[in-house]
MILUM-493758 format. One record per atom (N, C-alpha, C, O): atom name; z, y, x negated. Coordinates in pm, 1 decimal. Layout:
MILUM-493758
{'CA',{Z,Y,X}}
...
end
This chain:
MILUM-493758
{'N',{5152.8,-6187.1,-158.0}}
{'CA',{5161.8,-6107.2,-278.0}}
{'C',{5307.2,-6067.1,-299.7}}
{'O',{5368.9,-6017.5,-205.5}}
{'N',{5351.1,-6080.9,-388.1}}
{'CA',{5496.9,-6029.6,-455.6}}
{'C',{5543.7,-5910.0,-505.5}}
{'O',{5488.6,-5888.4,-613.4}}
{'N',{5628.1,-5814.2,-472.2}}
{'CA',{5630.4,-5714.1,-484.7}}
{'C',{5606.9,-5694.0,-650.3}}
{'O',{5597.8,-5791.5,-724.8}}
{'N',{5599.0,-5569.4,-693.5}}
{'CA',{5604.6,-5530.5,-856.7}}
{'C',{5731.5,-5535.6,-881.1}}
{'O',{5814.9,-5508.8,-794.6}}
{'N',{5763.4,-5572.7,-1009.0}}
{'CA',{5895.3,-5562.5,-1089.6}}
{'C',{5955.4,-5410.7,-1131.0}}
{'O',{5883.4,-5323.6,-1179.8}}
{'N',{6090.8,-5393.9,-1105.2}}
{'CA',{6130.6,-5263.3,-1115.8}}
{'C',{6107.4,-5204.0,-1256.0}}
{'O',{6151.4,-5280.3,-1342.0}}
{'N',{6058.9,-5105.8,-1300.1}}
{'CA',{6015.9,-5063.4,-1457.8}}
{'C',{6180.5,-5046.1,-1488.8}}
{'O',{6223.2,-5097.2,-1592.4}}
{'N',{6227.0,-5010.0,-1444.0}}
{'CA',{6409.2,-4942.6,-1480.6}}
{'C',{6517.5,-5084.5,-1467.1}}
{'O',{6557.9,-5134.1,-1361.9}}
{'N',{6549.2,-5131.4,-1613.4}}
{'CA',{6633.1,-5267.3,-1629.4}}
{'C',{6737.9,-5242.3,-1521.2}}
{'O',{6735.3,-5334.8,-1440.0}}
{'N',{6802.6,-5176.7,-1500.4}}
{'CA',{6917.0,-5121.8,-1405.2}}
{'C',{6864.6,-5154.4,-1236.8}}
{'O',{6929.5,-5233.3,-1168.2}}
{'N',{6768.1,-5099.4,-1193.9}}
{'CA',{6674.8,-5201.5,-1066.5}}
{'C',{6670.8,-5313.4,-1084.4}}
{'O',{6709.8,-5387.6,-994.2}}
{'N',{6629.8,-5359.9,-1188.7}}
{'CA',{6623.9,-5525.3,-1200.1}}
{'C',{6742.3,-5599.4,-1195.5}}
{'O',{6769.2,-5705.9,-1139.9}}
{'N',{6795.7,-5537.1,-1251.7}}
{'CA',{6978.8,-5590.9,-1256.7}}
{'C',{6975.3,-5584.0,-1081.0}}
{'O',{6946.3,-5665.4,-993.4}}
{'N',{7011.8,-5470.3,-1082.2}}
{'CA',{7079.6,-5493.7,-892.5}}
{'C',{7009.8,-5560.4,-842.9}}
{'O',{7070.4,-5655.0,-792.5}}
{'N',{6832.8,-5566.7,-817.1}}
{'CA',{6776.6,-5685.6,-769.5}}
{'C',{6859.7,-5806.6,-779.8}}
{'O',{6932.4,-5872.7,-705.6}}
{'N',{6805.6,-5809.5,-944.0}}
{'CA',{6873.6,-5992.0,-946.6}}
{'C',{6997.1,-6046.3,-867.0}}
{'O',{7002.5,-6151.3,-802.9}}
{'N',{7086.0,-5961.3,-883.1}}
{'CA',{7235.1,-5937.5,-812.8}}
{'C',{7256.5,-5955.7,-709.7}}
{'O',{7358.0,-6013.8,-671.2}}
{'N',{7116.9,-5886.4,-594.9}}
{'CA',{7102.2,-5895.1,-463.4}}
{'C',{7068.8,-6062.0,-425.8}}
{'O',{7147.4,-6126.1,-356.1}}
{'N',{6966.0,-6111.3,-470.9}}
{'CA',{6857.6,-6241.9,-488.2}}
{'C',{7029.5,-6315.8,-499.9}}
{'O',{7072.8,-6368.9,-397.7}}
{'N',{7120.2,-6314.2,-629.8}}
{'CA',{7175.3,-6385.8,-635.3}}
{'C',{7285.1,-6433.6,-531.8}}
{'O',{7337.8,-6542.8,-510.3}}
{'N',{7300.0,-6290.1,-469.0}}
{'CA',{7445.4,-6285.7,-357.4}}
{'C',{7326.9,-6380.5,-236.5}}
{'O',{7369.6,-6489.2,-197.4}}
{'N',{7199.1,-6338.9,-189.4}}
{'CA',{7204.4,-6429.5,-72.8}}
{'C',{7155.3,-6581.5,-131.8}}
{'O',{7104.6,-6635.3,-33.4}}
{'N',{7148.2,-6660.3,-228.2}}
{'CA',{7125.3,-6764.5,-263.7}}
{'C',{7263.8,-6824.5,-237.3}}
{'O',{7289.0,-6916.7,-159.8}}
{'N',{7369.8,-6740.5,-333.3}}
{'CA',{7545.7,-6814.1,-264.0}}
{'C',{7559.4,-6837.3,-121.0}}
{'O',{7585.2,-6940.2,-58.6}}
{'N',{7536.4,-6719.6,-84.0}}
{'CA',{7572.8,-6722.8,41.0}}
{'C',{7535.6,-6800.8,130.8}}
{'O',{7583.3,-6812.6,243.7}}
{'N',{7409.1,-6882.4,62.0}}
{'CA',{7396.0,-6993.8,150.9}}
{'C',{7431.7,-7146.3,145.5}}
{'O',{7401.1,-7239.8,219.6}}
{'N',{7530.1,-7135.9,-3.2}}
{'CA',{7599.5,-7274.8,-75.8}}
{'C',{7745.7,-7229.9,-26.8}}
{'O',{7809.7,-7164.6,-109.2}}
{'N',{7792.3,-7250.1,67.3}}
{'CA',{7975.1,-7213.3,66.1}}
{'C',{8027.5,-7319.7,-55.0}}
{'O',{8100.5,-7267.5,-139.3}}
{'N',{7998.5,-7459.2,-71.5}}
{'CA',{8107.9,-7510.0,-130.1}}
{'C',{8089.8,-7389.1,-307.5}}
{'O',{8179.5,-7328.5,-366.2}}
{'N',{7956.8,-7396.6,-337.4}}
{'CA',{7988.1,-7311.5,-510.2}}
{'C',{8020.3,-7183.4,-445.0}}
{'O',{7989.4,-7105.5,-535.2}}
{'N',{8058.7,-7116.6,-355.5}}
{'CA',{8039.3,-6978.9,-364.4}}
{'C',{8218.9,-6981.7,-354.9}}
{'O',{8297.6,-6888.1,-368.6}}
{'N',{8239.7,-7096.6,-332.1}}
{'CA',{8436.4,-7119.9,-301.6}}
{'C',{8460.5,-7175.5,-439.8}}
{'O',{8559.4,-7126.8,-494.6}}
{'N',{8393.5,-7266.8,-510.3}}
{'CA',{8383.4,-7293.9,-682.7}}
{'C',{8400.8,-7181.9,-760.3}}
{'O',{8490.2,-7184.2,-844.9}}
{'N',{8329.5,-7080.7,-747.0}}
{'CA',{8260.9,-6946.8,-840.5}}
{'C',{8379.6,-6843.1,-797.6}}
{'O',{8427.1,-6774.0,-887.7}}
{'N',{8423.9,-6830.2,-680.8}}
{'CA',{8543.3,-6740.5,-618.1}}
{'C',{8667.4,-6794.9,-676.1}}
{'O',{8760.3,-6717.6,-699.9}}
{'N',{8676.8,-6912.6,-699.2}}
{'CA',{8818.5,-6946.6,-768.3}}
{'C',{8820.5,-6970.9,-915.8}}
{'O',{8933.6,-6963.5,-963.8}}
{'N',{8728.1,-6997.0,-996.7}}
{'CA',{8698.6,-6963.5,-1131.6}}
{'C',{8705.8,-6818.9,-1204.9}}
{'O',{8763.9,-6773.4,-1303.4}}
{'N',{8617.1,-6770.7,-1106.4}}
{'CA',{8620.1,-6600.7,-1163.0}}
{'C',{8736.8,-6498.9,-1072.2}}
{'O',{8718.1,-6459.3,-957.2}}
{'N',{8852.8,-6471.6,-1152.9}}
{'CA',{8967.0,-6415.5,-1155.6}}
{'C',{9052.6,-6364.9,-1252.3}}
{'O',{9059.7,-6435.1,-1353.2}}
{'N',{9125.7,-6254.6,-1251.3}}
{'CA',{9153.7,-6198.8,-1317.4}}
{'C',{9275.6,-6253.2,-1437.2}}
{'O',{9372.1,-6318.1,-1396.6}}
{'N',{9268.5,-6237.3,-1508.2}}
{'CA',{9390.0,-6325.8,-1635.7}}
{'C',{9463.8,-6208.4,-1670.7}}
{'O',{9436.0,-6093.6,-1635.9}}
{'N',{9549.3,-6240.9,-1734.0}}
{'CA',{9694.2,-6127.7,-1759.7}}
{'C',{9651.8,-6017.7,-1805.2}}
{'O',{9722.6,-5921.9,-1774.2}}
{'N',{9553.1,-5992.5,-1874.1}}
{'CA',{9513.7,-5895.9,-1908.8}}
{'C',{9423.3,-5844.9,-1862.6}}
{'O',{9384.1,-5753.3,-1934.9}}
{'N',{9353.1,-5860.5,-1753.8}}
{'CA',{9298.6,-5803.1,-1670.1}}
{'C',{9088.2,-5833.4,-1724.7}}
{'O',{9003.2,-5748.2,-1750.8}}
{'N',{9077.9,-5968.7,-1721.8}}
{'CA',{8985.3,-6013.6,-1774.8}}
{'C',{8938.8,-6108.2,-1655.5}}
{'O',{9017.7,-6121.7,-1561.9}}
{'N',{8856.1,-6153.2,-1653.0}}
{'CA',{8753.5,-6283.3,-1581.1}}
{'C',{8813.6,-6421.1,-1710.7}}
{'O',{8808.7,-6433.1,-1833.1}}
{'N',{8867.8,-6504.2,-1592.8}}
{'CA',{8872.7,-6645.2,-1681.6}}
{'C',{8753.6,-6698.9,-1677.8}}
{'O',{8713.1,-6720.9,-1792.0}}
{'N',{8654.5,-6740.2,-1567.6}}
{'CA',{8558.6,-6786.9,-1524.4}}
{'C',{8435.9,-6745.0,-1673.9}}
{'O',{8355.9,-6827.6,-1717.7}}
{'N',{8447.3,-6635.4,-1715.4}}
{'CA',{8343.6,-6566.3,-1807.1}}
{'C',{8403.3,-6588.4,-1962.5}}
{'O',{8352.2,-6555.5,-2069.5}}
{'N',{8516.8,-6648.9,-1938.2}}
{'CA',{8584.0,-6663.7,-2099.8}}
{'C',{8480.2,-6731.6,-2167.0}}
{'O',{8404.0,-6810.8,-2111.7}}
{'N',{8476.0,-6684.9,-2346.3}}
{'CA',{8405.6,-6749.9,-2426.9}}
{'C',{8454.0,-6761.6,-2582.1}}
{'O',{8545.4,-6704.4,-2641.6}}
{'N',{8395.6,-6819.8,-2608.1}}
{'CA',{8497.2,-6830.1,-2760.2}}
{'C',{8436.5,-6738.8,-2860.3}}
{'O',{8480.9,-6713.3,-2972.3}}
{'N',{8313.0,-6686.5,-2796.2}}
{'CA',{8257.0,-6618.1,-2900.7}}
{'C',{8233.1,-6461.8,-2885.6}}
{'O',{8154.1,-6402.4,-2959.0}}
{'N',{8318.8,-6388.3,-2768.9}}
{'CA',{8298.5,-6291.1,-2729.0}}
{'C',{8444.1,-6274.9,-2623.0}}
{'O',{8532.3,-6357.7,-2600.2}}
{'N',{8426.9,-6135.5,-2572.4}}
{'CA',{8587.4,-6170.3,-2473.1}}
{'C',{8531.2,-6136.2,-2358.8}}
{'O',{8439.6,-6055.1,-2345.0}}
{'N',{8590.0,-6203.0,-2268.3}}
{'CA',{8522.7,-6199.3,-2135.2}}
{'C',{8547.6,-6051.0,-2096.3}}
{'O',{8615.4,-5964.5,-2151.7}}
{'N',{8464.5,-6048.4,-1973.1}}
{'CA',{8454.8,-5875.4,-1907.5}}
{'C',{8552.3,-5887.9,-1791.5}}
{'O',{8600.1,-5978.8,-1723.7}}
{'N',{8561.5,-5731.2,-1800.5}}
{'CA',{8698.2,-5702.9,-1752.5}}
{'C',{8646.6,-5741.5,-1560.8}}
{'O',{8548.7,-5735.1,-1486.4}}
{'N',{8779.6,-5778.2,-1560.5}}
{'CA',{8751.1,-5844.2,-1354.4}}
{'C',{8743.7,-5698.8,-1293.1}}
{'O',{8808.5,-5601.9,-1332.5}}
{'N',{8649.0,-5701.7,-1185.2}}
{'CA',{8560.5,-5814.1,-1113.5}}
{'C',{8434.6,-5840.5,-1186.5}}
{'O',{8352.9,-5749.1,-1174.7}}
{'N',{8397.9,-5938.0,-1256.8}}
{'CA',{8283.6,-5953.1,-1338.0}}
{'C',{8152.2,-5937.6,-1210.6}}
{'O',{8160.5,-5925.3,-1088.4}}
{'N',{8040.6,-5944.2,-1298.1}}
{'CA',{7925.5,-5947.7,-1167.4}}
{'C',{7939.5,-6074.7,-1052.0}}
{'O',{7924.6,-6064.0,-930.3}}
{'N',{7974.7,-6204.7,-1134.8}}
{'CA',{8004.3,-6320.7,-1014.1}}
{'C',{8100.9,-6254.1,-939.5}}
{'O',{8074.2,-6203.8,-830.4}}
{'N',{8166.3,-6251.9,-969.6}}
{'CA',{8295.8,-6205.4,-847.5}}
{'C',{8269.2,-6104.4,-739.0}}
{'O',{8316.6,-6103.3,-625.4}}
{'N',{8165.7,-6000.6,-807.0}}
{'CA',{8130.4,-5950.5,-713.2}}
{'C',{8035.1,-5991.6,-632.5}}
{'O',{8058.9,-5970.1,-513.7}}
{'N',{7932.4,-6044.9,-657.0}}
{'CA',{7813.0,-6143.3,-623.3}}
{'C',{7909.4,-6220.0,-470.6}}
{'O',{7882.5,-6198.1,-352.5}}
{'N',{8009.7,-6300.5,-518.5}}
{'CA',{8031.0,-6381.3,-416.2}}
{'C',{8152.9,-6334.3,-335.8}}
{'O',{8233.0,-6416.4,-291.0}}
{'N',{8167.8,-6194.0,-316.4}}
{'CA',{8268.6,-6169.0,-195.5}}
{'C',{8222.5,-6219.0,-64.8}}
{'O',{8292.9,-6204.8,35.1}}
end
């Protein structure tokens, strides 16, 4: 049986977050891919998260933190 889903989006977030850090953690080569993509740009942004249709979030985005 599977636990219940957190009612509070903010639980679910850190869940997912959690789920996602030990899934990397068990790929070194993407978790060394995803660590050198997502970094900070002159202005203090995530290149890795750049988009043309929005501006990326300010570093350390969630990947970056995900894969320390």
């Amino acid at each position: 049986m599977t636990a219940a889903a957190p009612r509070d989006p903010d639980q679910r977030s850190f869940r997912l977050l959690g789920e996602a850090a030990e899934i990397i953690t068990g790929w070194p080569l993407v978790r060394e891919r995803l660590r050198a993509a997502h970094v900070p740009d002159a202005e203090g942004r995530c290149r890795g998260c750049a988009s043309q249709t929005r501006s990326a979030p300010h570093w350390p985005c969630a990947l970056a933190l995900v894969c320390r």
